[in-house]
N, C-alpha and C positions, 0 to 999 in steps of 0.2 A: 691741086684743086680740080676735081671731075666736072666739071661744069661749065655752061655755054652762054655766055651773056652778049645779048644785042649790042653793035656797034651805036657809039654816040653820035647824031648830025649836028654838024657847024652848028655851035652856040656861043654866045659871047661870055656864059662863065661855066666855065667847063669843072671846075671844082665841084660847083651845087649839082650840075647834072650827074658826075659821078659818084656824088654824096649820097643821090634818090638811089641809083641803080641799084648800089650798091646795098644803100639800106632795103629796099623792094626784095632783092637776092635773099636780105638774112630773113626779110618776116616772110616771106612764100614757102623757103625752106630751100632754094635752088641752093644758095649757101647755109649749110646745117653748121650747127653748133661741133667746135671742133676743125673745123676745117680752114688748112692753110690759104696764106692768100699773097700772092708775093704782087710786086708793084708790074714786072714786069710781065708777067701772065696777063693782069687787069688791062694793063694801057696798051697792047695788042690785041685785046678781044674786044675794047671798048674804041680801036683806032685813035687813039689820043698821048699825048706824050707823058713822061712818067711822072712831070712836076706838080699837075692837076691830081694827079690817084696819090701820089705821096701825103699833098695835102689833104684830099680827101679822106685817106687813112689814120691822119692825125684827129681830123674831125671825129671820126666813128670811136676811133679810142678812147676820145676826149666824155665823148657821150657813151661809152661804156659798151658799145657793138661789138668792139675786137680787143684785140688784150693780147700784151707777147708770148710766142709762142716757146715750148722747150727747144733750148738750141738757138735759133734765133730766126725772126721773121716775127708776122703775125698770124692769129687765129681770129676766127669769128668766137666771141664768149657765148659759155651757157647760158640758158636762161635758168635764175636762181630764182627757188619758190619764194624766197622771202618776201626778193625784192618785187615778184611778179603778186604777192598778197599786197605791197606796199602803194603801188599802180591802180590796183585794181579799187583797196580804202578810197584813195582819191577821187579816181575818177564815178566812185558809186554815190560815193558825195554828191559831187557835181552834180553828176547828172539826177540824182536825185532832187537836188535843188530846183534844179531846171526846169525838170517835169511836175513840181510842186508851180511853179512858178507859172509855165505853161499850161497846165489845168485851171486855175483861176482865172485866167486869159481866156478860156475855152477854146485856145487854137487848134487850128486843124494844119494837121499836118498834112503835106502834098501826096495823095493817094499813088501817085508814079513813081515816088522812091521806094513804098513800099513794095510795090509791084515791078520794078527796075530790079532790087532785092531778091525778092521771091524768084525772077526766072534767074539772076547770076548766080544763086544758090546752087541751079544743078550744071554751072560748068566746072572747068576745072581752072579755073584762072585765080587763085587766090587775093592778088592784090585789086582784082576787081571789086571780090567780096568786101574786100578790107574798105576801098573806098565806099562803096552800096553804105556800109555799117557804118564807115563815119560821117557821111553823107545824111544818115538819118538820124544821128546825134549830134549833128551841128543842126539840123533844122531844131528840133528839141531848143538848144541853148540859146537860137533868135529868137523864136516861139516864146521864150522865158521873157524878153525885155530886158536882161542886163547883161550887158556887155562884157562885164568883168568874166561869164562863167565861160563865155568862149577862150576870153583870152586866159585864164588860168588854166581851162585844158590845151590848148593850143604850147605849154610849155612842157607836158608831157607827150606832144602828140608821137614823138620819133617812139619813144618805149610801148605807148599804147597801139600803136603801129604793127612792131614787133610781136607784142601778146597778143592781139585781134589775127595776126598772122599765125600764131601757133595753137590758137584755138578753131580757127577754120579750115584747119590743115585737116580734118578729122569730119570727115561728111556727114557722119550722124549729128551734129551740131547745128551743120549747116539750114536745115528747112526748121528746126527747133527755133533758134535765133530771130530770124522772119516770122515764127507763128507771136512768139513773145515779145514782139516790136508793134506786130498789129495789136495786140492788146493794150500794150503803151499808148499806143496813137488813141485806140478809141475810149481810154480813163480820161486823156488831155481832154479831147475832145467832148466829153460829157459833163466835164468842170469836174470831176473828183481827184481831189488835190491828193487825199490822203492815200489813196487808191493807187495812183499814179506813180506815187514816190515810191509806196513800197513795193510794188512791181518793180521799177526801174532796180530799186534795193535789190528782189531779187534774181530779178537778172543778172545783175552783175555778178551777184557771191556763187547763181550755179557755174557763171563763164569760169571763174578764179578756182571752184573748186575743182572744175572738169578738167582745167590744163594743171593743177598742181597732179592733181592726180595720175598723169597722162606720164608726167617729171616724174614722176617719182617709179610708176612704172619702166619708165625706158631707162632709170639710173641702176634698177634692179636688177633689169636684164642686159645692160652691159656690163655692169660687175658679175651675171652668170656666165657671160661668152666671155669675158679677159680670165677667170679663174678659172673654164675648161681649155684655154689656148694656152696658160698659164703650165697647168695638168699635163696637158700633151708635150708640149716641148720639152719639159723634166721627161 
């Protein structure tokens, strides 16, 4: 595993803190798809003992982050279009609901997320962006008045996580995302319900179709370089 993860400070549950890191590592991309991960590489770079990352590794499993490796150990799992089309139905719902729900309210949304947004857009800190974005679709689902839409997104959040990490990874995305947020904000805000939703609608299907599309390219061209290494070695 090529990569460098920040030491964990004194916590009292050092399982959930290695659970984040961990998952933070796979949506940023610091751990790509593919890539081994053994316990004890983890709980030396994270200064923590191996029975916190052990269980932690069961968690990620469990939730579909990693997956055994050939031979044996673990990997970090693809991201699979299907499943990442399957994510994205859900969560366009929701927040479509939301924002239906939120325009009728004629709420306004807190002008400093969006603008908190706009400047993290041109760093390079990925998991920032990731929060900035769900930071301004959880206001959305208070905005709505029913509590149910947070907590039904709140059970995809770890996957949604993951894909808002691998569509931000791609800088051209990034000031689009914030242009199409401000728009959201000011349909809520004018009371157009209908408006509102189908924005949010479309936002979400160009997110889903930008990183399917992204998959599908990068599955293309590692099946070009394994069939020219493939080539060479014969």
């Amino acid at each position: 595993m090529r990569t460098t993860l920040a030491k964990i400070p004194t916590r009292t549950d050092y399982v959930e803190e290695v659970y984040k890191v961990l998952l933070n590592a796979i949506s940023d991309g610091t751990l790509a798809p593919g890539v081994r991960i053994t316990q004890e590489e983890i709980a030396e770079q994270l200064d923590v003992s191996r029975s916190p990352v052990l269980q932690a590794l069961r968690l990620l499993k469990k939730d579909g982050f990693i997956q055994d490796a050939p031979g044996r150990g673990v990997q970090v799992a693809p991201l699979d279009t299907e499943w990442i089309a399957k994510i994205y139905e859900v969560r366009g719902a929701l927040d479509a609901l939301a924002a239906q729900l939120a325009a009728r309210r004629r709420a306004r949304i807190d002008p400093a997320l969006l603008e908190n947004g706009r400047r993290i857009a041109h760093d390079d800190d990925v998991n920032a962006m990731i929060d900035a974005d769900m930071a301004f679709h959880s206001a959305i689902y208070q905005a709505a008045g029913n509590d149910l839409i947070a907590q039904s997104a709140q059970l995809h959040w770890a996957h949604l996580r993951r894909v808002m990490g691998a569509v931000l990874q791609t800088s051209s995305q990034r000031s689009t995302v914030w242009q199409e947020h401000q728009a959201i904000a000011e349909a809520i805000a004018s009371g157009d319900a209908d408006k509102a939703a189908l924005m949010v609608d479309e936002h979400t299907r160009r997110a889903s179709a930008n990183l399917t599309a992204r998959l599908r390219e990068s599955l293309r061209t590692d099946a070009v370089a394994q069939a020219a290494a493939s080539a060479k070695a014969a």
